[in-house]
N, C-alpha and C positions, 0 to 999 in steps of 0.2 A: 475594883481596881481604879476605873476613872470616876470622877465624880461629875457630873453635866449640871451645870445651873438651871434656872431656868430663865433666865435673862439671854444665855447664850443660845442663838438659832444654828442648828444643825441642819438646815435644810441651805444645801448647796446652792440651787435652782432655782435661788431666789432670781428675781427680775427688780434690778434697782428702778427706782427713780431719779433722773436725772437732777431735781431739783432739790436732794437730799445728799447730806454727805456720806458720800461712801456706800451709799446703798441702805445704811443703818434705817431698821424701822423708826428710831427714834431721834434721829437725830432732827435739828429744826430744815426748814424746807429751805434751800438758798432764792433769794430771790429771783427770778429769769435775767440770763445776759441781754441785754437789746442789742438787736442789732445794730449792724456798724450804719451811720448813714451815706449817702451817695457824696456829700461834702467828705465825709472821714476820709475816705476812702480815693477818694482824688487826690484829697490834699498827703494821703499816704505815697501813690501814687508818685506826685510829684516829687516829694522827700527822697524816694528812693531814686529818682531820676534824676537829682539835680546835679549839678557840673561839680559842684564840691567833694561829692562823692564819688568821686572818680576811681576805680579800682587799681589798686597797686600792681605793681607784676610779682609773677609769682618767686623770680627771682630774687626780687631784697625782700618779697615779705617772708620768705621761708630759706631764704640763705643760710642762716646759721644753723638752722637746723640741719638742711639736706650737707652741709659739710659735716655735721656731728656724724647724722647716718653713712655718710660715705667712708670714713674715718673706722666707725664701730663697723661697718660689714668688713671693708679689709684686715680689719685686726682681727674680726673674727674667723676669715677668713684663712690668715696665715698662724694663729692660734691652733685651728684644725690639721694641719697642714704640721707642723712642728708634733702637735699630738700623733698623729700618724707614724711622721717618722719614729716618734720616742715609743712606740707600741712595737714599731718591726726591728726596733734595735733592742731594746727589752726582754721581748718574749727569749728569745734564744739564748738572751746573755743570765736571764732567770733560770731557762733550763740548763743551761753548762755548771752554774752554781750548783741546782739540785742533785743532777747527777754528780762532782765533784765529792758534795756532801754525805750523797748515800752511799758512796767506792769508798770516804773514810770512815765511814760508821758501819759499813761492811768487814771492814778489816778490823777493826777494833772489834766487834765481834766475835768475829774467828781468832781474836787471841792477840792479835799482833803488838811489837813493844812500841811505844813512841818514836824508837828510829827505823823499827820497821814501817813504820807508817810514812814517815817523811819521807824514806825509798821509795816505797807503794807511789807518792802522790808525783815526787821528782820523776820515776817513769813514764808514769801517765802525761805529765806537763812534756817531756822529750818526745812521747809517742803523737800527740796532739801536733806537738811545732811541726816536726817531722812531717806527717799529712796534712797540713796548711803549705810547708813549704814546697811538698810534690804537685797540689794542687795550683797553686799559684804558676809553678814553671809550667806545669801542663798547660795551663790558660793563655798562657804569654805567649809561647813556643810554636 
């Protein structure tokens, strides 16, 4: 099924050498880094310390951003928030369609003619209003 070279080393655990690339048995040896010398390194030193390089604040250097991110969390924030509501206004308003739908495909079954059906559905619409409007005066009252 697989075919193995023999160029290719299978043996994980190799231990590279440092002055090769990559580990590769074959590759050429890189020459040694030298080290830095104690002038490099001063004068690194000073570079980094010098007055020109003075550090910005963190406010104008990352302004525009932290208003992007302030921006994107509250939209996403009121995004969630709209989703929510559109879930708890949904579900119920999904489930009164299905039931609707399966009380006229129940009737339709059992036979009924098209204006029996529009009877069937004008009851149920009177019988619904009817118990929203008892419930409401109950609530007020």
């Amino acid at each position: 099924m697989f075919s193995l070279k023999e160029d290719v080393c299978m043996d994980l655990f190799l231990r590279r050498d440092p002055n090769t690339f990559a580990g590769h048995p074959d590759a050429e040896p890189r020459p040694p880094r030298p080290d830095s010398s104690r002038e490099e390194r001063r004068s690194a030193r000073e570079v980094k310390n010098a007055p020109e390089a003075a550090p910005v604040p963190l406010e104008e250097a990352y302004g525009p951003e932290r208003k992007y991110d302030t921006r994107r969390a509250r939209r996403r924030a009121v995004l969630g928030v709209v989703r929510a509501v559109l879930l708890v206004l949904a579900v119920p308003l999904m489930m009164a369609v299905v039931f609707v739908v399966s009380y006229a495909l129940t009737c339709i079954l059992d036979g009924a003619t098209p204006e029996e059906l529009i009877e069937a559905l004008a009851m149920l619409y009177e019988q619904a209003r009817e118990l929203f409007t008892r419930a409401l005066s109950a609530a007020f009252a």
